[in-house]
C-alpha positions as CSV (number, residue, x, y, z in Angstrom):
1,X,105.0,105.7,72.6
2,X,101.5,104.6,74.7
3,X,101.1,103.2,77.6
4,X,99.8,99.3,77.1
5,X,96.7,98.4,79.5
6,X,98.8,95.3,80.1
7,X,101.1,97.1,81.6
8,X,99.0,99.5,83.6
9,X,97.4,96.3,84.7
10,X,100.6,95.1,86.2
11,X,101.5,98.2,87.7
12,X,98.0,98.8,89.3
13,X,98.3,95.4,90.3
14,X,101.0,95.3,92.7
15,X,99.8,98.3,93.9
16,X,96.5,96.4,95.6
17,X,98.6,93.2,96.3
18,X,101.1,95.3,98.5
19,X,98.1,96.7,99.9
20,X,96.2,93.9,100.9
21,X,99.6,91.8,102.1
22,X,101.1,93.4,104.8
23,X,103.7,92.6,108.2
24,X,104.9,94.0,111.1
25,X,106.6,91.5,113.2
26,X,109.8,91.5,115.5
27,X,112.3,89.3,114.3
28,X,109.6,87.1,112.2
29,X,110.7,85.8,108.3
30,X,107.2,85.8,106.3
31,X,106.7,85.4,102.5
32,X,103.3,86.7,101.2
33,X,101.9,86.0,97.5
34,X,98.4,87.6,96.0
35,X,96.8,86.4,92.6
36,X,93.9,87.1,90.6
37,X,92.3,85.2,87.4
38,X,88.9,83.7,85.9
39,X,88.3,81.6,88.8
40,X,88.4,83.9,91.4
41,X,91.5,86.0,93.6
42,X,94.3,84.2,95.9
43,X,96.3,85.5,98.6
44,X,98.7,84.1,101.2
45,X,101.2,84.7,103.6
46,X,103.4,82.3,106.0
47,X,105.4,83.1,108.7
48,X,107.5,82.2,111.5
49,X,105.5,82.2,114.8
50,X,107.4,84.9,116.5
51,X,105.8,88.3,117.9
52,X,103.8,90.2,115.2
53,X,100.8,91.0,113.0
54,X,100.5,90.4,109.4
55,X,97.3,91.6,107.7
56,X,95.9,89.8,104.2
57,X,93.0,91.2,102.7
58,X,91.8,93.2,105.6
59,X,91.9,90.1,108.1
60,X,94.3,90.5,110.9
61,X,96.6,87.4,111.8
62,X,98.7,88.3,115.3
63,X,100.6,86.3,117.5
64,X,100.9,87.5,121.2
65,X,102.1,85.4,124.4
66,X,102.5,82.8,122.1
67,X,98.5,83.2,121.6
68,X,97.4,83.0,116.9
69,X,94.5,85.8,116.8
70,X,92.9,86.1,113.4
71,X,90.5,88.9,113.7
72,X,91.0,88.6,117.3
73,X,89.6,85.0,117.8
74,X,91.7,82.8,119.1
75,X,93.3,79.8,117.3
76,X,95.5,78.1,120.2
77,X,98.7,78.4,121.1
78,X,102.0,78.2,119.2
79,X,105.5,77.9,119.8
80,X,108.4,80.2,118.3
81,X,109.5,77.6,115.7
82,X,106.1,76.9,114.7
83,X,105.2,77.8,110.6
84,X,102.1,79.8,110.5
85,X,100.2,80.0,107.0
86,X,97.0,81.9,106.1
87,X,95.6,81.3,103.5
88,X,92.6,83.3,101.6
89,X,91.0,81.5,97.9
90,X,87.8,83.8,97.6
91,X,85.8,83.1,100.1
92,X,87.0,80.3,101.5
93,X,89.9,81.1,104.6
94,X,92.4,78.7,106.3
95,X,94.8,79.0,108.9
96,X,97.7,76.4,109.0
97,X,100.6,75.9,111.8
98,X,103.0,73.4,110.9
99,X,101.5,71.9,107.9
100,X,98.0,71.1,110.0
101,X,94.9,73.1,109.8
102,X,93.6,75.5,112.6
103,X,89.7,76.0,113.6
104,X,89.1,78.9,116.1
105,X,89.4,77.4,119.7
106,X,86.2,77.8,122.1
């Protein structure tokens, strides 16, 4: 009985997903998803906008004081019902909170 390289793939594969998609967060309710194809890799995770740090491919989203850091820059405040949502489609990275797109605050 082998060992298909499908199924290695698989397994290998949500081995770097879970490692790339991570959370540690008070009382927060996230969902994260990772993909990769032809056209390039996809990974995302959204979350409620309570106390906590989730990391996606090696950036760093936190909420503090009601502060959203990615990467420790800030993108303004939020409130604890607010929807968080990062998203990363190869090089191009977005931060949404409550449906609307986030730029870094100056």
């Amino acid at each position: 009985m082998g060992f298909s390289h499908t199924r290695w793939f698989g397994i290998a594969w949500s081995a770097v997903a879970a490692a790339c998609l991570s959370a540690q967060a008070g009382n927060s309710t996230s969902a994260s998803s990772s993909s990769s194809g032809p056209s390039g890799s996809s990974s995302e995770v959204a979350f409620s906008a309570v106390e906590g740090r989730h990391t996606v491919n090696g950036d760093v989203l936190e909420i503090k004081a009601h502060e959203l850091l990615v990467n420790g820059i800030f993108y303004g405040k939020v409130n604890s019902s607010s929807n968080v949502k990062y998203r990363v489609r190869g090089n191009e990275k977005a931060v949404y909170v409550d449906g609307k797109k986030r730029q870094p605050e100056k």
